[in-house]
C-alpha positions in Angstrom: -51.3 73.4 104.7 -54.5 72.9 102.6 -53.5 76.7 100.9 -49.5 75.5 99.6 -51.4 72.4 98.4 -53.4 74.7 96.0 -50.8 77.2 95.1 -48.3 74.4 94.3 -51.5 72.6 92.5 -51.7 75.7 90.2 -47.3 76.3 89.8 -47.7 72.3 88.5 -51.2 73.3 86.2 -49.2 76.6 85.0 -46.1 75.0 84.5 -47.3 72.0 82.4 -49.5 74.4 80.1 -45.9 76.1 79.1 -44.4 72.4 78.1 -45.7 70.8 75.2 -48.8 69.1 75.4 -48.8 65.2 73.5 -52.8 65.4 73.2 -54.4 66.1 70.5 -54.5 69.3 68.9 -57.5 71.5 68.6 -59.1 72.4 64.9 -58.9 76.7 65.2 -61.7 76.9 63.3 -63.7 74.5 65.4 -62.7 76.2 69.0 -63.8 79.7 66.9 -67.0 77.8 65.8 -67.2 76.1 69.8 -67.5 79.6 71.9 -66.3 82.9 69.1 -63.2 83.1 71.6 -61.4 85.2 69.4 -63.8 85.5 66.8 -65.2 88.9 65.2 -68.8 88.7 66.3 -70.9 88.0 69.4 -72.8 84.9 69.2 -75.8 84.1 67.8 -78.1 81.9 70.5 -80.8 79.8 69.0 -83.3 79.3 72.0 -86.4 76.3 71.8 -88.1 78.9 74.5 -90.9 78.5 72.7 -91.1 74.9 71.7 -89.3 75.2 68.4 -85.9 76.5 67.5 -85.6 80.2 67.2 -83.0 83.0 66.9 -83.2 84.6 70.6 -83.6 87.9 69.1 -86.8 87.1 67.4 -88.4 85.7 70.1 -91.4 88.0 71.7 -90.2 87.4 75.3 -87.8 87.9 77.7 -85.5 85.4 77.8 -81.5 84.6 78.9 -79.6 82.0 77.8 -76.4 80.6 78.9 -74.4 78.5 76.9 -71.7 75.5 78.2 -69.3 78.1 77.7 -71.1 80.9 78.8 -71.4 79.0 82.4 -67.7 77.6 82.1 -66.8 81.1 81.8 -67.9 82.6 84.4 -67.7 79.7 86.8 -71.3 79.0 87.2 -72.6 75.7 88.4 -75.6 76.0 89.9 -78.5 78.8 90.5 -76.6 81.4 92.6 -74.7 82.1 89.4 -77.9 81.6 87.4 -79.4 84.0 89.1 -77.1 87.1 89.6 -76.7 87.2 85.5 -80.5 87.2 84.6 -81.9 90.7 85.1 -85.1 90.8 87.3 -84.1 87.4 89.0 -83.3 86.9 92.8 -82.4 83.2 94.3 -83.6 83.0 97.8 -81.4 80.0 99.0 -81.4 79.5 102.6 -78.8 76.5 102.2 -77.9 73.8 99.5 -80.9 72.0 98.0 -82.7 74.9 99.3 -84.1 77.2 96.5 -86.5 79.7 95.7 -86.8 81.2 92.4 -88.6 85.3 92.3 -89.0 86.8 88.9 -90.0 90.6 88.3 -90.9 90.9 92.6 -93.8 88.2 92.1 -93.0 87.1 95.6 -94.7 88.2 99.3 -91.6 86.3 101.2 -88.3 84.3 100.1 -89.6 80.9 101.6 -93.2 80.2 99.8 -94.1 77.2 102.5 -97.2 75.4 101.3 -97.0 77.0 98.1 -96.6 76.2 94.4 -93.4 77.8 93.6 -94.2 81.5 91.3 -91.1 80.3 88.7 -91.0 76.3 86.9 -87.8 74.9 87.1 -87.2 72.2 83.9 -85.0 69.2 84.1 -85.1 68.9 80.0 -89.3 67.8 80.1 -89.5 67.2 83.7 -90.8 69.7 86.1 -88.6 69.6 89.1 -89.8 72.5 91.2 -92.9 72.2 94.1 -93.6 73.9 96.7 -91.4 76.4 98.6 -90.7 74.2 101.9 -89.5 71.0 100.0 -86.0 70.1 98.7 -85.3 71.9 95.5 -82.3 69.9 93.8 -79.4 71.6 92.8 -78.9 70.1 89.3 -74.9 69.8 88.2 -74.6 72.3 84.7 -71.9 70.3 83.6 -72.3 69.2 79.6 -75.6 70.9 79.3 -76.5 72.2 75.8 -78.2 75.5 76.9 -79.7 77.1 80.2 -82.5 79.0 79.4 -84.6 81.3 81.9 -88.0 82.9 80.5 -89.1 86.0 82.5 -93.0 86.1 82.6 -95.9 84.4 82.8 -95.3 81.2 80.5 -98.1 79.4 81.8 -99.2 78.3 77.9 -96.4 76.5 77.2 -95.2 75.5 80.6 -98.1 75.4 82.9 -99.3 76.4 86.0 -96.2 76.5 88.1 -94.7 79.1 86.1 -96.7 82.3 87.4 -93.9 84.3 86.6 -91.4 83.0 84.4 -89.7 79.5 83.8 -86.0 77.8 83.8 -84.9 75.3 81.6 -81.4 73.4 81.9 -81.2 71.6 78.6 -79.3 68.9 78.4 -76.9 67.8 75.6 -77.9 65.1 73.1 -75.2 62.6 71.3 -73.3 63.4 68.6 -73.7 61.0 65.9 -70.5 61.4 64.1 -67.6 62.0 66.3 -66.0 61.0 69.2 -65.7 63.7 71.7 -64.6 63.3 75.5 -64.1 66.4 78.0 -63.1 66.8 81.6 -63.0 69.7 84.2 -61.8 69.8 87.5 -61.9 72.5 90.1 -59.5 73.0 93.0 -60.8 76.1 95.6 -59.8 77.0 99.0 -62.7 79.0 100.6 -61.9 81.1 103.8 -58.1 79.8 104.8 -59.4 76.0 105.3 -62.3 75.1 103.4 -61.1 72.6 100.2 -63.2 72.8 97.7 -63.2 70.1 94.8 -65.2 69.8 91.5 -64.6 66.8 89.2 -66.9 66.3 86.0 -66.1 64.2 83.1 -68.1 63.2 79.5 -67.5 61.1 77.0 -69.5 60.9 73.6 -69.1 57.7 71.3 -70.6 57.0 68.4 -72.0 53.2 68.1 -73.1 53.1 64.7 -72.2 56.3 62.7 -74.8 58.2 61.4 -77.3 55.8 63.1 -76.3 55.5 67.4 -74.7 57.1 69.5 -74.2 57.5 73.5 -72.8 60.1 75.7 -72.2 59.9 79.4 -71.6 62.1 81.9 -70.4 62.1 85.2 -69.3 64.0 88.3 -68.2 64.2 91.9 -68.4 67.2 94.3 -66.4 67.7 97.9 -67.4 71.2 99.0 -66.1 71.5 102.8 -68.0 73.9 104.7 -67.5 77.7 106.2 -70.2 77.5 109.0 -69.6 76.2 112.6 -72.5 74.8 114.2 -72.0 75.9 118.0 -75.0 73.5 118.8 -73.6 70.4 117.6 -69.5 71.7 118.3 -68.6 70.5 114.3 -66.6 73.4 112.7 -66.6 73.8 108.8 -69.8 71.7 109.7 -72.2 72.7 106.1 -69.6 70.4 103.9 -71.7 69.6 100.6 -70.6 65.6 98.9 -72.7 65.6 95.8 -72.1 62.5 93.0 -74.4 61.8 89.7 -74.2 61.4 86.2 -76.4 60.7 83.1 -76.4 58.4 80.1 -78.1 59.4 76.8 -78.5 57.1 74.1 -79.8 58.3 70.4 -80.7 56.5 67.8 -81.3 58.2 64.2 -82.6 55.0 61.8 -83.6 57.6 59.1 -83.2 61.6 58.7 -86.6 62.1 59.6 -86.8 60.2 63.0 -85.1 60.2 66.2 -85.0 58.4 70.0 -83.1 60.1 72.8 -83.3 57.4 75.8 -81.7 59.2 79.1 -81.4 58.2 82.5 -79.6 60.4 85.1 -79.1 60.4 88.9 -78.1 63.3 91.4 -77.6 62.6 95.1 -76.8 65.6 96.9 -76.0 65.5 100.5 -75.3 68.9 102.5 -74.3 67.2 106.1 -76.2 70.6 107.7 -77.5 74.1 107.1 -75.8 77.1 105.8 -77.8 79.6 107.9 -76.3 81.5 110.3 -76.9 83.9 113.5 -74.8 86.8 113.1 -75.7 87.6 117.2 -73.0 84.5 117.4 -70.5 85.6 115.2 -69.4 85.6 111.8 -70.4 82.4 109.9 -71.5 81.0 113.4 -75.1 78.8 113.8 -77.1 76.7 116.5 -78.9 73.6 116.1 -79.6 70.5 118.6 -78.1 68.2 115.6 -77.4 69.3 111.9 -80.7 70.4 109.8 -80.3 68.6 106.4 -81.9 69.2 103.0 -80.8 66.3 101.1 -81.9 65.3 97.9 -81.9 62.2 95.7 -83.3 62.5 91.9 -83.3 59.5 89.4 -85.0 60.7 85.9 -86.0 58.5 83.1 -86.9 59.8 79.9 -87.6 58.7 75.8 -88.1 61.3 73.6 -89.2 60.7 70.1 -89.0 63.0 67.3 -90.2 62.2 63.7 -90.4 65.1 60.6 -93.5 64.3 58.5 -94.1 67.0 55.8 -94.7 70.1 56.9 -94.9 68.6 60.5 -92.5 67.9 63.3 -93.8 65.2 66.0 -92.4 65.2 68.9 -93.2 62.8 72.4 -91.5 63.2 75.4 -92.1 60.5 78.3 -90.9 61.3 81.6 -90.5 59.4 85.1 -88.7 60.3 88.0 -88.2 59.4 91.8 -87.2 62.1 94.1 -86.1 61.2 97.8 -85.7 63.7 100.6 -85.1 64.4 103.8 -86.0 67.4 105.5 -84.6 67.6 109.1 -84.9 71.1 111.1 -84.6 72.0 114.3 -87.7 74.0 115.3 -86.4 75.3 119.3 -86.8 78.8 117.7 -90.5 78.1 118.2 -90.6 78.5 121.6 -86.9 80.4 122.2 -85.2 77.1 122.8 -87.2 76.2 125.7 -87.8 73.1 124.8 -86.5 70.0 122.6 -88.2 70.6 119.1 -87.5 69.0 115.8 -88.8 67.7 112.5 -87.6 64.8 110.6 -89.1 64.6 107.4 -88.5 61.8 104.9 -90.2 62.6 101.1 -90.7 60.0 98.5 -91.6 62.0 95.2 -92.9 60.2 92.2 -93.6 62.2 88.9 -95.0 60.6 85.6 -94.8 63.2 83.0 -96.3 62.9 79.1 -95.9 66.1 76.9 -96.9 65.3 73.1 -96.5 68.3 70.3 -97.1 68.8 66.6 -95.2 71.6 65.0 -95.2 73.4 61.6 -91.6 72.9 59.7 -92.8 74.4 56.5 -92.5 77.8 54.9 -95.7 78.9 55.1 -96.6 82.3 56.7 -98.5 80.4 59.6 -96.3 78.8 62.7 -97.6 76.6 64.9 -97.5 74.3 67.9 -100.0 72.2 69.2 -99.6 69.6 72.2 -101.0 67.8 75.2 -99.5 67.5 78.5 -100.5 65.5 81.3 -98.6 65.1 85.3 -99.3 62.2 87.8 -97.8 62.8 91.1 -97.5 61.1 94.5 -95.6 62.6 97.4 -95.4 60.2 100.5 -94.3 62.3 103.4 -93.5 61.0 106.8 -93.5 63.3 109.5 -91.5 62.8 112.9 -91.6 65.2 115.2 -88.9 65.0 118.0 -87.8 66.0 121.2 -84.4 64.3 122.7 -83.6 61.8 125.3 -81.8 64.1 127.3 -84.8 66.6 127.8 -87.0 63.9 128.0 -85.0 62.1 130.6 -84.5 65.4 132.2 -87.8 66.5 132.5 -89.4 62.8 133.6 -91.4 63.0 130.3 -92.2 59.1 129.7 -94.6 56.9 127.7 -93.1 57.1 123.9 -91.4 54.9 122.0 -88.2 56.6 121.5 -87.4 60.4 120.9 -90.5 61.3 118.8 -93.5 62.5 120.1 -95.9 62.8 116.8 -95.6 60.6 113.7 -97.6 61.0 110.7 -97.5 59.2 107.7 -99.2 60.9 104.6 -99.2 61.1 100.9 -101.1 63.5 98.5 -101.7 63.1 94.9 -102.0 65.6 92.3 -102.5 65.3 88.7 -102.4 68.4 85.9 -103.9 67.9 82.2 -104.0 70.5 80.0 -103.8 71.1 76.1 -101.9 74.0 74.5 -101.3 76.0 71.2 -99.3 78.8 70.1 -99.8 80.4 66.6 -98.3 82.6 64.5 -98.7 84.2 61.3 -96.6 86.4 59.8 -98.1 89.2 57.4 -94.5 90.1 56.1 -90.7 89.5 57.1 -91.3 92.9 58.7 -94.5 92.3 60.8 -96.0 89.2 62.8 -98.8 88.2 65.4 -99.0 85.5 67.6 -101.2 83.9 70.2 -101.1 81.5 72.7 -103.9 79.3 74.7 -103.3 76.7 77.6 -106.8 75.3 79.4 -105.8 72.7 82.2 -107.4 71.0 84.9 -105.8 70.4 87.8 -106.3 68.9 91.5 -104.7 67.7 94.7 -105.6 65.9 97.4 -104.2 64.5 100.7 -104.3 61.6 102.6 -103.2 60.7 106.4 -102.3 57.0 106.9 -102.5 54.7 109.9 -99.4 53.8 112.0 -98.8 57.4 113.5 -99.5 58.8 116.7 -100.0 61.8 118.3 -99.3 63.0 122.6 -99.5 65.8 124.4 -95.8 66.7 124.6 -95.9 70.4 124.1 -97.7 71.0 126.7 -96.0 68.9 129.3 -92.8 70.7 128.0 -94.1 73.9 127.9 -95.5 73.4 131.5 -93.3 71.9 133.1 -94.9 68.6 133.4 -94.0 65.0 134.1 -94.7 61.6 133.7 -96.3 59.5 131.2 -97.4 61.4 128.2 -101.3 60.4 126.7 -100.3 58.9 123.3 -103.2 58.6 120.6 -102.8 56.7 117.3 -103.6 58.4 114.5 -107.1 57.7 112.2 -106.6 57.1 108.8 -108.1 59.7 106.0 -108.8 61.9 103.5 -108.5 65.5 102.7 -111.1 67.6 100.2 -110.1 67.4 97.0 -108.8 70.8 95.6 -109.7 71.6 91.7 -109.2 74.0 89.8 -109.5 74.7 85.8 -108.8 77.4 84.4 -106.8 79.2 80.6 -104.2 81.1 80.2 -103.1 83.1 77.2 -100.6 85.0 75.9 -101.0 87.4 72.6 -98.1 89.6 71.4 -96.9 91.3 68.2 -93.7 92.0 66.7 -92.6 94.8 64.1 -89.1 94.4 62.7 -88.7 98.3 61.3 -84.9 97.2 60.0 -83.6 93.6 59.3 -81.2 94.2 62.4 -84.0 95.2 64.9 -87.5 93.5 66.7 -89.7 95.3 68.5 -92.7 93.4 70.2 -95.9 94.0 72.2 -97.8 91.2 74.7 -99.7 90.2 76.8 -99.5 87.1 79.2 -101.6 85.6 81.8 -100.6 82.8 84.8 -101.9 81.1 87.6 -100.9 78.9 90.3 -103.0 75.7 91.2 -105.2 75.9 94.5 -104.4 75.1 98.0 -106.2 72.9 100.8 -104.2 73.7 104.1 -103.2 70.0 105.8 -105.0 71.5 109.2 -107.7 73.3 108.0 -110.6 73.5 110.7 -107.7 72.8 113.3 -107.3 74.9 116.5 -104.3 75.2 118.6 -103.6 73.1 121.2 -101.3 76.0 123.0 -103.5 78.9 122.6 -107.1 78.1 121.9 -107.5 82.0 121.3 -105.0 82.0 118.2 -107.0 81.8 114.9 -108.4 78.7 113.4 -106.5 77.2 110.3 -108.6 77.9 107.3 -109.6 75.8 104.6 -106.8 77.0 102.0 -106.3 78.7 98.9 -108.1 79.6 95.9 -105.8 79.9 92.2 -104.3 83.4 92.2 -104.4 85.4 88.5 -101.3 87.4 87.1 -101.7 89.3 84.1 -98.3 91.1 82.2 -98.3 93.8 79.6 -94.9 94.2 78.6 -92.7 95.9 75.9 -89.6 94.8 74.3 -86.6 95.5 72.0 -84.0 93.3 70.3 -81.5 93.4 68.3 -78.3 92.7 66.2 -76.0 95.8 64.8 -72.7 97.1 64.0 -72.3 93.7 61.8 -72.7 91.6 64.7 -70.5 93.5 67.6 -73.4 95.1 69.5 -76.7 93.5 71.1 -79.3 94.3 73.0 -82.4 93.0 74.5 -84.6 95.7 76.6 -87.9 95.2 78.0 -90.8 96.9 80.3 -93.6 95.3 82.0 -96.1 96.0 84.4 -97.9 93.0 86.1 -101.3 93.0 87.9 -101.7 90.1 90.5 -104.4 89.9 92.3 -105.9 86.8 94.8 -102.7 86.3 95.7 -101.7 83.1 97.3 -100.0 83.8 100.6 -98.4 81.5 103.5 -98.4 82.5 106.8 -97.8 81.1 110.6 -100.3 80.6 113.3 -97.8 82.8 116.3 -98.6 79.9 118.8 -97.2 76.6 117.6 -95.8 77.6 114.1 -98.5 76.0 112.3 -98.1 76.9 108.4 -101.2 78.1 106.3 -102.3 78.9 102.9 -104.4 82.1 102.7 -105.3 84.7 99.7 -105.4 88.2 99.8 -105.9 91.0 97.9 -103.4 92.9 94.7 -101.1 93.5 93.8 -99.0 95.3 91.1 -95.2 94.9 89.9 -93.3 97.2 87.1 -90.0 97.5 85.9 -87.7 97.4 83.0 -84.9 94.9 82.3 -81.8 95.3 80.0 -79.2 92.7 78.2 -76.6 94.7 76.2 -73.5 92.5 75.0 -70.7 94.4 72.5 -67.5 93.5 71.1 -66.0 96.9 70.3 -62.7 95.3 69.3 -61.3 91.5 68.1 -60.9 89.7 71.8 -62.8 91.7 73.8 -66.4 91.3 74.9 -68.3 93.5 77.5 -71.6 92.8 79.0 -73.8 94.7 80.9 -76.9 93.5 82.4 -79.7 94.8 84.9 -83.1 95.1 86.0 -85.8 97.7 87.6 -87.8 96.8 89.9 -91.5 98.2 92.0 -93.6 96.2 93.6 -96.5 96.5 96.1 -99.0 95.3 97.3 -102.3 98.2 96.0 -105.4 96.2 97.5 -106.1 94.7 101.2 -109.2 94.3 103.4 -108.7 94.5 107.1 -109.3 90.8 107.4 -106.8 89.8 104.7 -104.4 91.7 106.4 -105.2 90.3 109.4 -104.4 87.2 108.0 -101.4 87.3 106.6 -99.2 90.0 108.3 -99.7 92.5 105.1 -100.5 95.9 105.1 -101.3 98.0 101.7 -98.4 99.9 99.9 -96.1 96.7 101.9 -93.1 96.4 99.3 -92.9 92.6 97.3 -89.6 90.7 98.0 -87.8 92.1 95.1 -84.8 94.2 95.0 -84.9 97.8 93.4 -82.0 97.4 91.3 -79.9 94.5 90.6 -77.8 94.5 87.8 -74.1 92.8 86.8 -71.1 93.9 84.4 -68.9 91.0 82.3 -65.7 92.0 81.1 -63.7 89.0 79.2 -60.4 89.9 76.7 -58.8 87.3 74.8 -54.7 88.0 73.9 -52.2 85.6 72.7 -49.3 85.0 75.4 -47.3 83.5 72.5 -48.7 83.0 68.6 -49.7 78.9 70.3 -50.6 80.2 73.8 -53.7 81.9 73.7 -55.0 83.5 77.2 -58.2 85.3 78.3 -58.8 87.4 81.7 -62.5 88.2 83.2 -63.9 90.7 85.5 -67.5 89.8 86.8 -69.4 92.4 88.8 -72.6 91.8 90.1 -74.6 93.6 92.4 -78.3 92.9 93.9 -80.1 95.1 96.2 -81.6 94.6 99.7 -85.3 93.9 99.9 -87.9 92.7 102.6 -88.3 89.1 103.7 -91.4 88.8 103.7 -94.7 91.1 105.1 -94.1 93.5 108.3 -96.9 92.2 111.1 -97.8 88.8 112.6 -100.6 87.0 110.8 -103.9 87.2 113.3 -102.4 90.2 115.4 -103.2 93.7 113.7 -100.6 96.2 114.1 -98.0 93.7 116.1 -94.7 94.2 113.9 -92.9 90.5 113.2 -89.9 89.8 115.4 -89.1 87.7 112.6 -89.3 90.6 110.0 -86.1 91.8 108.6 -84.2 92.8 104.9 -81.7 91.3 103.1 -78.6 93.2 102.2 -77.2 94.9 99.1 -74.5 93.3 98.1 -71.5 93.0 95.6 -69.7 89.9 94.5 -66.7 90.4 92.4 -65.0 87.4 90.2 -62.3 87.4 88.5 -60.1 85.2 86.3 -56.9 84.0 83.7 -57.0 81.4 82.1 -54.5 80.4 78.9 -54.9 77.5 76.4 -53.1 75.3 74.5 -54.3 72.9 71.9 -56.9 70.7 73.8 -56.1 71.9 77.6 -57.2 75.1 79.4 -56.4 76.1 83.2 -58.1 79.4 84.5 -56.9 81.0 88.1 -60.2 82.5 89.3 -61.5 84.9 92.5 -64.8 84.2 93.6 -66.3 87.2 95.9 -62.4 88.6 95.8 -63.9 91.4 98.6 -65.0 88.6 101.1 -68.9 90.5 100.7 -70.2 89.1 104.0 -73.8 90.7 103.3 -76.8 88.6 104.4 -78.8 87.4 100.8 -81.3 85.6 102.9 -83.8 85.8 105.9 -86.2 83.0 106.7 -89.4 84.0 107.6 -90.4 82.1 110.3 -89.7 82.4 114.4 -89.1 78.1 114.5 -85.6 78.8 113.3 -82.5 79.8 116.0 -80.3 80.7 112.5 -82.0 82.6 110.2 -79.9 84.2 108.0 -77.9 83.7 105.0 -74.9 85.1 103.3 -72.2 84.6 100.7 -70.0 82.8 100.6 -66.8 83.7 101.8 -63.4 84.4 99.5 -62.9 81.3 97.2 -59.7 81.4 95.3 -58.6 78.3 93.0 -58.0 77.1 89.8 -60.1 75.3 87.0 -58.2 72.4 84.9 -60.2 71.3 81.3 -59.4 69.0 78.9 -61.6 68.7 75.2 -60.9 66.1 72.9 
């Protein structure tokens, strides 16, 4: 039923574009202007990667942008799409909310637990990734001005969170002058009963022209699910309901000065996990109740720019509340033997205050200056469960209700830090730059009274009854972890034609240091398995890379190309005491990651585009000491979690159906190769491969689409992974999971309704 609903959806959608429309029409030049649909030339991207606004092609980095369009295109609307175009980039994403950014193989596993993720995700100013067990929002890339991923260390501008590169989704500011209002819908059917349905809408209006202006967006998201839960008996049972939007208000009194107000909210609610155990069947998974990862953000923000001479000013204020729960079933511990859960409720609070000064003048030096400063509190309660049932069965009394262990804790961290890039160019043909962040950082974490701890575990795990012994928890406070340290980046660029850059640098990162929550702690299951130590020291990453870029054939060919090879040593690593799951942070030896990446875009004929992307990829780990390895599972020569090769091909042509009927078709191709999940032996047992070890799988995922316009209306037919790929993208780690795995998802045929004014 759900499939005629769609197919007669898109006869209606097709049908009506044939009719004439009574909106109004379209300026040509303007929809050239808007995206170059028909135009002659490939687009020219101007980038802020670097903290002022810059053609993309003379930036000394690697960077990808997307555009609106770009991402309309090509049906992107969140990372997975991100993800698969940017060469050297893999998304490990166990489920939605669930994400894990690797750049250039800087990874030892996909999950990163107790770790400070290796890539920075930006909301605008605000940095919205942690570490790799929380939430990770999956931010709706409707009406956003730019997506921007930098590949590399970009700790000078971006701090220390961004060991090995940075992503920055840009929202879109007011226009002053005009009206504007858009709208996009998105009808799928995934599998033969999965509805999926996308609604986003914006409109832009100016208040006082010239002067105020406000633009708000808003969506709705009703994914149904492809996984059955066996455990829990609901079919289709990972259904994703997402809802937000954003206001920004600007305000221009003068030409030199500006105020962009914005305040945004995202609540995204997955009702359960999207991993799977293929042992159970295709798209099949276990669980005592659904795990959910669900996220709430709220961010405020003021930005204020102002242009003195020579100078640009800008100050960008920041706060945000993130809410999350984090509920998981744990059985897999112990083979689902016993009733194990965790419900975990987080209550994220970031204050974030970036200032900058700016050259604007036409003198051969450049330069940014600025100060940044973080203030974070994360209150996390921790409930750990069993179930009335087992309980009941077992004779297990003496607790409250169904959980056995409840912690209450917060930690706070703050990061300050002042930074400066400079540049000074000796010709049009030949420049230098260098870049210097120092910041100071710490963390620390604190356990509050109210909780309780009991022996549980081991009356489950022995087969004990009666009342358990339950002790409340004492208040206190963890060591303080510090950490200060720079990081630079120097490069050098040679333009040997007006068409062509060539550059040279290198780039340093770091991640901040670790205190594990148990350090000292032994188990209370096996008082042979290793003690948790006291944590992490900062790691160090240095990258030399090459690069080329370039414009020719009048604007019809481009190409970025780049080669790097990365040194990272004291690597931060999180492993898992083998007796009760307990997570650590650990560092070991080096490490070293090389590669090359290519971006080559061409329009060898009016309407037609082709793009071909790809990456590279060896990395290893070249330096461990017994005990390290001991540690953490590694052993030397042990490949990174990085694919070999990954790559993607973009095929878009743009005909006329009728001299008023313009139409386009696309062929996406991507492909990403298998890698390890993580390294091959259990931590603190020599030798003993991982039962949890595994690879991902290569894969392929195919889109294609046709889409025809007329005046202010489009509708695009689209195939999403037209070859039902049913390779597995994803293995967690860790034994505490019964479903492990994840893969694509399935065949996803619909259609894509827009409307511009």
């Amino acid at each position: 039923m759900r499939a005629k609903l769609l197919a007669s959806a898109c006869a209606v959608a097709l049908t009506t574009f044939s009719a004439p429309v009574l909106a109004q029409e379209t300026d040509p030049a303007e929809r050239e202007a808007a995206g170059n649909r028909q135009a002659d030339v490939l687009q020219e991207i101007i980038v802020t990667s670097t903290r002022r606004a810059q053609r993309i092609d003379d930036v000394p980095l690697s960077v990808t942008a997307f555009s609106q369009e770009d991402l309309t295109t090509k049906g992107v609307v969140g990372y997975e799409g991100l993800a698969r175009e940017t060469p050297g980039v893999v998304l490990n994403k166990p489920s939605a909310n669930f994400n894990n950014f690797t750049a250039r193989g800087i990874a030892t596993n996909g999950y990163g637990a107790n770790l400070q993720s290796t890539v920075a995700i930006y909301i605008d100013e605000l940095p919205i990734s942690t570490i790799g067990n929380s939430t990770v929002l999956d931010p709706n890339l409707f009406d956003v001005e730019r997506v921007e991923f930098l590949r590399g260390p970009q700790g000078t501008l971006f701090g220390s969170g961004s060991l090995s590169g940075a992503m920055r989704v840009l929202t879109k500011s007011p226009d002053l002058r005009k009206f504007d209002a858009a709208a996009l819908t998105d009808f799928g059917l995934t599998g033969s009963d999965s509805l999926r349905q996308r609604y986003n809408v914006m409109v832009n209006t100016p208040l006082v022209e010239d002067k105020l202006a406000l633009r708000v967006t808003g969506f709705y998201r009703h994914e149904e699910g492809y996984v059955d839960n066996v455990g829990t008996g609901i079919d289709n049972s990972n259904t994703l309901e997402s809802w937000g939007g954003r206001a920004i208000l600007k305000w221009q009194p003068t030409d030199r000065m500006s105020v962009r107000l914005l305040a945004s909210h995202e609540d995204s609610n997955p009702k359960d996990s999207s991993l799977v155990s293929p042992s159970l069947g295709r798209n099949k998974r276990v669980s005592d109740r659904p795990d959910l990862y669900v996220g709430k953000l709220t961010n405020y923000n003021a930005t204020i720019e102002y242009e003195f001479d020579g100078v640009n000013l800008v100050s960008s204020t920041t706060y945000s509340e993130f809410n999350q729960k984090f509920y998981v079933d744990l059985a897999g511990t112990f083979g689902g033997a016993i009733a194990f859960g965790l419900d975990a409720d987080g209550y994220l609070n970031t204050f974030v205050e970036e200032f900058r000064l700016s050259s604007n003048n036409s003198s051969n030096w450049e330069w940014v200056v600025g100060g940044f400063f973080m203030d974070r509190r994360n209150d996390v309660d921790y409930f750990y469960r069993s179930s009335p049932d087992f309980l009941a069965a077992r004779g297990i009394t003496g607790l409250p209700d169904e959980y056995y262990q409840r912690n209450y804790t917060h930690s706070k961290s703050h990061e300050l830090a002042g930074f400066g890039e400079l540049t000074y160019r000796f010709s049009e043909r030949f420049w230098l730059t260098g870049g210097l962040r120092y910041g100071r950082l710490d963390a620390q974490g604190f356990t509050e009274e109210g909780g309780y701890n009991s022996n549980y575990l081991t009356y489950a795990l022995s087969g004990l009854s009666g009342p358990l012994t339950v002790t409340p928890v004492v208040a206190g406070a963890g060591v303080k972890a510090k950490g200060s340290k720079p990081s630079y980046k120097v490069s050098a660029s040679v333009k040997p034609d007006t068409a062509t850059t060539v550059y040279a640098s290198v780039s340093t990162g770091f991640r901040a240091p670790v205190v594990n929550a148990y350090a000292g702690r032994p188990s209370v299951t096996d008082p042979n398995d290793l003690i948790i130590p006291y944590g992490a020291d900062s790691d160090d990453l240095t990258n030399y890379e090459l690069g080329l870029k370039g414009r020719w054939l009048d604007g019809r060919l481009s190409a970025h190309l780049a080669a790097y090879l990365i040194d990272w040593s004291n690597i931060q690593v999180q492993a898992n005491r083998v007796s009760d799951s307990v997570q650590f942070a650990a560092n070991i030896g080096a490490a070293r990651s090389k590669g090359i990446e290519f971006e080559i875009s061409a329009m060898p004929a009016t309407g037609l585009t082709v793009g071909l992307n790809g990456s590279l990829n060896d990395a290893k780990v070249t330096e461990l000491s017994a005990t390290e390895a001991a540690v953490s599972g590694a052993v030397k020569g042990a490949r990174l979690s990085a694919p070999r090769f990954q790559g993607s091909v973009f095929i878009q042509y743009w005909f006329d159906l009728t001299p008023e009927l313009p139409a386009n078709v696309a062929l996406n191709m991507q492909h990403v190769g298998g890698f390890p999940s993580g390294f091959p032996n259990v931590p603190g047992r020599p030798g003993t491969v991982s039962p949890t070890y595994g690879r991902t799988e290569s894969y392929n995922n195919v889109n294609m689409s046709f889409g025809i316009s007329k005046g202010s209306w489009t509708a695009t037919l689209y195939g999403e992974n037209l070859f039902d790929d049913h390779s597995i993208t994803y293995v967690h780690p860790e034994a505490f999971l019964a479903s492990r795995f994840a893969t694509m998802r399935p065949r996803t045929l619909g259609i894509r309704l827009g409307y511009e004014y």
